[in-house]
BAPA-693925 format. One record per residue: chain; residue in three letters; y, x, z of N, C-alpha, C in turn; residue number from 1. Coordinates in nm, 3 decimals. Last residue first. Example, Ala and Ser with C-alpha at 12.3 -4.5 7.8 and 13.67 -1.06 7.14 Angstrom:
<vofis>
<vofi chain="A" res="ser" n_yy="-0.225" n_xx="1.285" n_zz="0.708" ca_yy="-0.106" ca_xx="1.367" ca_zz="0.714" c_yy="0.003" c_xx="1.290" c_zz="0.787" n="2"/>
<vofi chain="A" res="ala" n_yy="-0.569" n_xx="1.319" n_zz="0.780" ca_yy="-0.450" ca_xx="1.230" ca_zz="0.780" c_yy="-0.330" c_xx="1.320" c_zz="0.780" n="1"/>
</vofis>
This chain:
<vofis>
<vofi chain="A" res="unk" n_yy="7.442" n_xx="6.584" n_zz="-3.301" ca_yy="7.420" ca_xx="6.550" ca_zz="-3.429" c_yy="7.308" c_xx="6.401" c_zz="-3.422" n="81"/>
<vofi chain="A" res="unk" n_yy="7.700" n_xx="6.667" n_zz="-3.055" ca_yy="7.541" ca_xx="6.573" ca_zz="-3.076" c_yy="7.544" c_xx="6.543" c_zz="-3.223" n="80"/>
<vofi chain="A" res="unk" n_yy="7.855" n_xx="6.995" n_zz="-3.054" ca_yy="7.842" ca_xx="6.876" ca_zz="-3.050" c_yy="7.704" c_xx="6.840" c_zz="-3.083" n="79"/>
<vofi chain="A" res="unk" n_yy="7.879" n_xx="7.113" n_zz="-2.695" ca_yy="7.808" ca_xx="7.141" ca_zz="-2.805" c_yy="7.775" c_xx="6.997" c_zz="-2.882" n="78"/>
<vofi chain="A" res="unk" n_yy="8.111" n_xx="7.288" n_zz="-2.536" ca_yy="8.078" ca_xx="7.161" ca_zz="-2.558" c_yy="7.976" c_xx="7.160" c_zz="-2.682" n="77"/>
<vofi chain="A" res="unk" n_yy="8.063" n_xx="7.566" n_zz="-2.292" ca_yy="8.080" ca_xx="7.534" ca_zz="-2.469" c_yy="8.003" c_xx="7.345" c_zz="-2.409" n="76"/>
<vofi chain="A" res="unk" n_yy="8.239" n_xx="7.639" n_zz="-1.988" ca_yy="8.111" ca_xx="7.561" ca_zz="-2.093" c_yy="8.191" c_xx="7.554" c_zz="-2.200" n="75"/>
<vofi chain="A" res="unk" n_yy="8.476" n_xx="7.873" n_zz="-1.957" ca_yy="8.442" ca_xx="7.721" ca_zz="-1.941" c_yy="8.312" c_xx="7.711" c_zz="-2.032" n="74"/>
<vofi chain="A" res="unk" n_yy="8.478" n_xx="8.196" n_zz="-1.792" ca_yy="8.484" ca_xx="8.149" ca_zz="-1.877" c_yy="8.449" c_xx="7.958" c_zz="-1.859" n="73"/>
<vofi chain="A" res="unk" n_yy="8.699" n_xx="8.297" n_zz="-1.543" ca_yy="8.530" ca_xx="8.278" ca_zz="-1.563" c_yy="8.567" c_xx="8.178" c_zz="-1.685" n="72"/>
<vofi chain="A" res="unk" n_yy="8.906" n_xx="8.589" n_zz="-1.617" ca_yy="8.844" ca_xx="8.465" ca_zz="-1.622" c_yy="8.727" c_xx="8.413" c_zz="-1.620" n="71"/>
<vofi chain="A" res="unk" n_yy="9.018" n_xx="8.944" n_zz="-1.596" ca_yy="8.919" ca_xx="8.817" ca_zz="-1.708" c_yy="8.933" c_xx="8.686" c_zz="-1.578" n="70"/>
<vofi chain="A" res="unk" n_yy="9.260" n_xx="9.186" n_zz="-1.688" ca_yy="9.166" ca_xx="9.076" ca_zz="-1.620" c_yy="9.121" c_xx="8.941" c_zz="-1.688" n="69"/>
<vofi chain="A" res="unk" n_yy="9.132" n_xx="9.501" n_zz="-1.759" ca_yy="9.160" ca_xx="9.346" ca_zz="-1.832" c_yy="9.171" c_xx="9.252" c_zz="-1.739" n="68"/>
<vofi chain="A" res="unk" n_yy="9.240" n_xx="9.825" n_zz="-1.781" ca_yy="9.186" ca_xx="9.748" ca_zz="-1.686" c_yy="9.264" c_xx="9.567" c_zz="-1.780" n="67"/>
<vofi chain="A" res="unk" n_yy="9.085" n_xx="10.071" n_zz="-1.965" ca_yy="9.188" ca_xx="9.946" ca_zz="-1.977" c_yy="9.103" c_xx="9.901" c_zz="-1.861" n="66"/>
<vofi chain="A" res="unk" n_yy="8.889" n_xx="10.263" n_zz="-1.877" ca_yy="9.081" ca_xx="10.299" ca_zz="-1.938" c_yy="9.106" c_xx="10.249" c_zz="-1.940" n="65"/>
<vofi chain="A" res="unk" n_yy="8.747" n_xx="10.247" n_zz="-1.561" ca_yy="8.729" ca_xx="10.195" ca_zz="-1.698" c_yy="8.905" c_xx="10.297" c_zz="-1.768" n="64"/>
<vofi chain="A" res="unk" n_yy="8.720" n_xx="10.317" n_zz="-1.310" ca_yy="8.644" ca_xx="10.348" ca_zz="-1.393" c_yy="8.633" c_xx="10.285" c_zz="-1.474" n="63"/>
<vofi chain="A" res="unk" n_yy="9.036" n_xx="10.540" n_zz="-1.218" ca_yy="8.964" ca_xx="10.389" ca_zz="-1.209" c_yy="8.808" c_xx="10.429" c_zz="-1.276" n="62"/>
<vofi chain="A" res="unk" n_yy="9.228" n_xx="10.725" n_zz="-1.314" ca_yy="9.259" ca_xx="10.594" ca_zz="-1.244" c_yy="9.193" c_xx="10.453" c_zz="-1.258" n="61"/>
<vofi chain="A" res="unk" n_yy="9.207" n_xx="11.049" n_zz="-1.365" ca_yy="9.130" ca_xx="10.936" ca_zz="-1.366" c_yy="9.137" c_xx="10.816" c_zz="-1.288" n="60"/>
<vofi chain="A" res="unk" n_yy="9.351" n_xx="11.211" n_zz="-1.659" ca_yy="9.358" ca_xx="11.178" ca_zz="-1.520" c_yy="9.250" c_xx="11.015" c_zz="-1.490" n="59"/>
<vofi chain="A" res="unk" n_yy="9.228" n_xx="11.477" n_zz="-1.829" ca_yy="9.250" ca_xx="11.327" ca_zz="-1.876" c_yy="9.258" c_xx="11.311" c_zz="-1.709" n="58"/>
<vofi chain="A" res="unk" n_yy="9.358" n_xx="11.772" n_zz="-1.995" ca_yy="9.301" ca_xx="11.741" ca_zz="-1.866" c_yy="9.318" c_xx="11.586" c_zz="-1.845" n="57"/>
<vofi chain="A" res="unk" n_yy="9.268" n_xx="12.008" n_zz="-2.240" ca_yy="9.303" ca_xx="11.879" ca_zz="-2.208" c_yy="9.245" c_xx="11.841" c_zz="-2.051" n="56"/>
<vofi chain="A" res="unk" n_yy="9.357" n_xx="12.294" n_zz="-2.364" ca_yy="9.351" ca_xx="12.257" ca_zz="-2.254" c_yy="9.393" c_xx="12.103" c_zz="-2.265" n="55"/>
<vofi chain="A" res="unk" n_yy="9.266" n_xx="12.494" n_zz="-2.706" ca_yy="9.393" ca_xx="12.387" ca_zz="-2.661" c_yy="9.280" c_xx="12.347" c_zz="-2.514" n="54"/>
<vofi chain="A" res="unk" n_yy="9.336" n_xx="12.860" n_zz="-2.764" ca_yy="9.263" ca_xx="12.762" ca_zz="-2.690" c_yy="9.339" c_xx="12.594" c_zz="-2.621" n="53"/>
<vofi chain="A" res="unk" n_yy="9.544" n_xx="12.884" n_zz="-3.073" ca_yy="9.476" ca_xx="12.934" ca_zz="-2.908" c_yy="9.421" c_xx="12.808" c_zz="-2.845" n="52"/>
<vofi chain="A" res="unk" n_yy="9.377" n_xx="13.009" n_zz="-3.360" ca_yy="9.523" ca_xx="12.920" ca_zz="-3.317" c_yy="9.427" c_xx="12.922" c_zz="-3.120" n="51"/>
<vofi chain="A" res="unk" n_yy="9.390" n_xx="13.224" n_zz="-3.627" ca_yy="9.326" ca_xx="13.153" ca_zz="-3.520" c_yy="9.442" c_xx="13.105" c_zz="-3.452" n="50"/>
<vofi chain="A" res="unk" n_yy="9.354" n_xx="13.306" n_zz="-3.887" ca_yy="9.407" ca_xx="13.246" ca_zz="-3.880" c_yy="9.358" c_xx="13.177" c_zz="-3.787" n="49"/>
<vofi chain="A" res="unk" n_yy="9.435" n_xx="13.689" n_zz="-3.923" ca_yy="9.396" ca_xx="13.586" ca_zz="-3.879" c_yy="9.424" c_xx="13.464" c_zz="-3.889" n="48"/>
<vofi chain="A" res="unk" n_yy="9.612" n_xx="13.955" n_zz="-4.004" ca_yy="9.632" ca_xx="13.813" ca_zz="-3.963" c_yy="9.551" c_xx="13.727" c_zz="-4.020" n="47"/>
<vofi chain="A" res="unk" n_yy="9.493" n_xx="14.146" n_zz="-4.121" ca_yy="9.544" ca_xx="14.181" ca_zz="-4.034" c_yy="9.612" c_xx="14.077" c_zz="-3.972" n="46"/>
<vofi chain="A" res="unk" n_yy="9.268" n_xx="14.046" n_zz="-4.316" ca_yy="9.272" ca_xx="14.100" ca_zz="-4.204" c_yy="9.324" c_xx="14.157" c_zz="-4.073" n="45"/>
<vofi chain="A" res="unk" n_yy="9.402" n_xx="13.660" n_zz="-4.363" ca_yy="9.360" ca_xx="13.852" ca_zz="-4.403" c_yy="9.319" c_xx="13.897" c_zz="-4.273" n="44"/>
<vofi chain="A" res="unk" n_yy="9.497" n_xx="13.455" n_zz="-4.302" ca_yy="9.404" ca_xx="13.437" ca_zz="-4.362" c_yy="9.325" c_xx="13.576" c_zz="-4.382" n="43"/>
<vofi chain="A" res="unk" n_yy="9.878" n_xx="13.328" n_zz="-4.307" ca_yy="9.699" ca_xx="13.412" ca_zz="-4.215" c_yy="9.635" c_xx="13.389" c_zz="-4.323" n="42"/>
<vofi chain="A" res="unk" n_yy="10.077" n_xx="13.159" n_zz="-4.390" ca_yy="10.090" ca_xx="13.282" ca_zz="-4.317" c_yy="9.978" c_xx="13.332" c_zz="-4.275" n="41"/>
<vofi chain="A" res="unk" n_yy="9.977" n_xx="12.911" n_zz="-4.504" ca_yy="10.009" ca_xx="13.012" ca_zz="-4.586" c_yy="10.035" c_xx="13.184" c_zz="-4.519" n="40"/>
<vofi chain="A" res="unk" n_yy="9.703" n_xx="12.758" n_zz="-4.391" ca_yy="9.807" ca_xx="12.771" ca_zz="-4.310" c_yy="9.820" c_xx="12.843" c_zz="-4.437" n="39"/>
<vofi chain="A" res="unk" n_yy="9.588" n_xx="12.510" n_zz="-4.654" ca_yy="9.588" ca_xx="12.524" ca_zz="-4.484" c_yy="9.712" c_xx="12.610" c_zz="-4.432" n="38"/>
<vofi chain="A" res="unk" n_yy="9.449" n_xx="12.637" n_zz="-4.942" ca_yy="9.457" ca_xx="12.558" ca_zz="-4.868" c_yy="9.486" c_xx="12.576" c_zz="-4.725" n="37"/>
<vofi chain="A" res="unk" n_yy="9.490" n_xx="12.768" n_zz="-5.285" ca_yy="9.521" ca_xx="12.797" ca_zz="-5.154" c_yy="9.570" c_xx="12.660" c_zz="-5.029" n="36"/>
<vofi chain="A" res="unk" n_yy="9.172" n_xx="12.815" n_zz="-5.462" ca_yy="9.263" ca_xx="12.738" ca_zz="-5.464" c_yy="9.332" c_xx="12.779" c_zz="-5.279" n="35"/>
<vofi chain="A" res="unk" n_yy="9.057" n_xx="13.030" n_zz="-5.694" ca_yy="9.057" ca_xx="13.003" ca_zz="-5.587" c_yy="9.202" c_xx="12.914" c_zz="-5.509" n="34"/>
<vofi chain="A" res="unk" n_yy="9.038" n_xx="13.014" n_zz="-5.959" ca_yy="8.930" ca_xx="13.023" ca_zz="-5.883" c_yy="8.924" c_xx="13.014" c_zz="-5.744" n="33"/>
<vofi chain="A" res="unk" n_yy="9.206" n_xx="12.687" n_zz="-6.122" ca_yy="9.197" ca_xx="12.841" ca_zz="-6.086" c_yy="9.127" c_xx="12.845" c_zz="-5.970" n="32"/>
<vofi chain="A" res="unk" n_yy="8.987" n_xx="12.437" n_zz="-6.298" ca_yy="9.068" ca_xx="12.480" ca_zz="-6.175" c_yy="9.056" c_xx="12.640" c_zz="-6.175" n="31"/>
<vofi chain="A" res="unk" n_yy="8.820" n_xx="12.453" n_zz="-6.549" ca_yy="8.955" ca_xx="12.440" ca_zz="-6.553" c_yy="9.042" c_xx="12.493" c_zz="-6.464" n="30"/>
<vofi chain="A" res="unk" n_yy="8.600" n_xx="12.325" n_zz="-6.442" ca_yy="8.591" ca_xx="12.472" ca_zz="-6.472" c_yy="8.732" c_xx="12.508" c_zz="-6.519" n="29"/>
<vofi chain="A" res="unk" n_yy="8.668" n_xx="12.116" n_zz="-6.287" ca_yy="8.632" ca_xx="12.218" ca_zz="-6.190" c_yy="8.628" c_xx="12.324" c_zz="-6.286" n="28"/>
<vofi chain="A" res="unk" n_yy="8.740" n_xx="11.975" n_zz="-6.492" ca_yy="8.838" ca_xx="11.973" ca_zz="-6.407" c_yy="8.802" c_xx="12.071" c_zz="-6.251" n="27"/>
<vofi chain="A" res="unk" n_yy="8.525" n_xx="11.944" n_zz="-6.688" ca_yy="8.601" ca_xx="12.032" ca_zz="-6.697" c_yy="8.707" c_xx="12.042" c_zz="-6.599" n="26"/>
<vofi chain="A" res="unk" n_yy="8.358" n_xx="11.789" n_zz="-6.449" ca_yy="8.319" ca_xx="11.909" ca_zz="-6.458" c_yy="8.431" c_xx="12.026" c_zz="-6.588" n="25"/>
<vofi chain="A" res="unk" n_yy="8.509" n_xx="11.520" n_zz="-6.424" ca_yy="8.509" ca_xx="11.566" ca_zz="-6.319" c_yy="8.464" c_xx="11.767" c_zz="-6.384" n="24"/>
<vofi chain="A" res="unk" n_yy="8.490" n_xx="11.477" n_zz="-6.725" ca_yy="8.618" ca_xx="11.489" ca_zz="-6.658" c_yy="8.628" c_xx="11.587" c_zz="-6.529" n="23"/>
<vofi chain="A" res="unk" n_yy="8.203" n_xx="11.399" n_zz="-6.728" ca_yy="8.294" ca_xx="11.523" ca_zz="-6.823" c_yy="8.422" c_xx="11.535" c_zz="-6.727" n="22"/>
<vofi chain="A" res="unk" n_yy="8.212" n_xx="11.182" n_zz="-6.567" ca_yy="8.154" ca_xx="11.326" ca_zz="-6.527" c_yy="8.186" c_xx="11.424" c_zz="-6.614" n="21"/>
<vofi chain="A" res="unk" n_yy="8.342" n_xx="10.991" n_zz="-6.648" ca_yy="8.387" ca_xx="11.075" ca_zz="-6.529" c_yy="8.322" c_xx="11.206" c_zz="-6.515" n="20"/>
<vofi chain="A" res="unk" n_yy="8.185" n_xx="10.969" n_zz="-6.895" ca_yy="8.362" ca_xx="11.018" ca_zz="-6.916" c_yy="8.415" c_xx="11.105" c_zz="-6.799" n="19"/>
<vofi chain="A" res="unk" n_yy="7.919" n_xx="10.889" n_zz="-6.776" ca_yy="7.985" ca_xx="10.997" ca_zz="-6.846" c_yy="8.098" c_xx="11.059" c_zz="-6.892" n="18"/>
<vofi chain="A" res="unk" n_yy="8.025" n_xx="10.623" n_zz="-6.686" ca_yy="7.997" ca_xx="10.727" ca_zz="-6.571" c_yy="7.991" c_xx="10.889" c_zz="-6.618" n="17"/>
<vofi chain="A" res="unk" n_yy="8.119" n_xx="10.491" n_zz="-6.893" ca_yy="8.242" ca_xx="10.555" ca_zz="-6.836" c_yy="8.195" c_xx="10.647" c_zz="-6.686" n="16"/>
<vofi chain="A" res="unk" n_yy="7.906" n_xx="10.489" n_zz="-6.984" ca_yy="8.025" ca_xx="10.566" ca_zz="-7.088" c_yy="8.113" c_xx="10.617" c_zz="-6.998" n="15"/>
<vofi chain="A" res="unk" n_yy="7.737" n_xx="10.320" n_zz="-6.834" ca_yy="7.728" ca_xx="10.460" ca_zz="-6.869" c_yy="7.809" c_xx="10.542" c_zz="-6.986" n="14"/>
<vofi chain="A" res="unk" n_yy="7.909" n_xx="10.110" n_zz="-6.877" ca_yy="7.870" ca_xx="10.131" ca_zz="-6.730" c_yy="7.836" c_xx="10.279" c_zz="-6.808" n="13"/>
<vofi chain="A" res="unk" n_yy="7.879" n_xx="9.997" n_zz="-7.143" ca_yy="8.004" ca_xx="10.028" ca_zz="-7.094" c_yy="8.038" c_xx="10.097" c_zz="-6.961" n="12"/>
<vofi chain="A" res="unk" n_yy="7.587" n_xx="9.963" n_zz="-7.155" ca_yy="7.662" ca_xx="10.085" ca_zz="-7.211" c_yy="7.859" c_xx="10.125" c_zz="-7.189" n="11"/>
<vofi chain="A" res="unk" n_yy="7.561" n_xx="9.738" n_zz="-6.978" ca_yy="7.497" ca_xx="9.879" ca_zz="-6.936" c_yy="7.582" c_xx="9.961" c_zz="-7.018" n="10"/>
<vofi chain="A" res="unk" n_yy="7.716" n_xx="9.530" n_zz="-7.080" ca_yy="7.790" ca_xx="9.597" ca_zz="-6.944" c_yy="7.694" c_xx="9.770" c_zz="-6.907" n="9"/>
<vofi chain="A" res="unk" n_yy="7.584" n_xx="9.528" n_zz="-7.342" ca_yy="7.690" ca_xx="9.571" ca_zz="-7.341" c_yy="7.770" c_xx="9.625" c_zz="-7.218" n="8"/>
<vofi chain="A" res="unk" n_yy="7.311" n_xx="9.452" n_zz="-7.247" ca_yy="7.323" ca_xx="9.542" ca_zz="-7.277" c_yy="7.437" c_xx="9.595" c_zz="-7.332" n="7"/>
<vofi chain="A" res="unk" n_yy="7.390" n_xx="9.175" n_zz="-7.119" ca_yy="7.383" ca_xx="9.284" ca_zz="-7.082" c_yy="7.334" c_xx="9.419" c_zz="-7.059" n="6"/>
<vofi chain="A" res="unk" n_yy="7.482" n_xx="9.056" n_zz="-7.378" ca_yy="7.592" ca_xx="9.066" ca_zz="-7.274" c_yy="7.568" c_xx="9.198" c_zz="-7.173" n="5"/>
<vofi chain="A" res="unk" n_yy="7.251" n_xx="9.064" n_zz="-7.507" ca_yy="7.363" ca_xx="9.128" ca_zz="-7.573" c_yy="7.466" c_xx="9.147" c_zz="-7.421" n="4"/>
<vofi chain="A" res="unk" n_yy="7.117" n_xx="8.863" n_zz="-7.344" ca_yy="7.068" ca_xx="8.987" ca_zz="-7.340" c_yy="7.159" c_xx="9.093" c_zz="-7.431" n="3"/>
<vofi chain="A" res="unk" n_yy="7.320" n_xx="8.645" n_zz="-7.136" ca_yy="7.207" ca_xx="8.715" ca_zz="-7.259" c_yy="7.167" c_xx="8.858" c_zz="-7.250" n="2"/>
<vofi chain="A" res="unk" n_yy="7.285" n_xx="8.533" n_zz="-6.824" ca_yy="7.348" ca_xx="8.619" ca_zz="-6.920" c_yy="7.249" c_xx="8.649" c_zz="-7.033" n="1"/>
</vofis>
């Protein structure tokens, strides 16, 4: 590549890493201050937003989770160069 070529992909490379970053930083000072995410019913003091203890019990049939059955595998033929 010449040297016009690539000093044209550098300035086209840092225009548009600066475009994003204008973008990105009026698009945070822009956003209202507090944005509402997750459950809409809790969050205060007089509701919480806790959810109850979850119980997993995994049953155990074996010592693997997949049982495979295998094969004895065959020789590799390896070709003669």
């Amino acid at each position: 590549m010449t040297n016009k070529t690539i000093s044209s992909v550098r300035i086209i490379f840092a225009s548009f890493a600066l475009t994003l970053a204008a973008y990105a930083g009026l698009d945070a000072a822009l956003a209202p201050a507090q944005r509402t995410i997750g459950l809409s019913g809790c969050g205060d003091a007089a509701n919480p937003c806790q959810l109850a203890p979850l119980t997993v019990t995994a049953r155990t049939s074996g010592t693997h989770l997949v049982q495979v059955p295998t094969e004895p595998a065959e020789p590799a033929v390896l070709a003669e160069s």
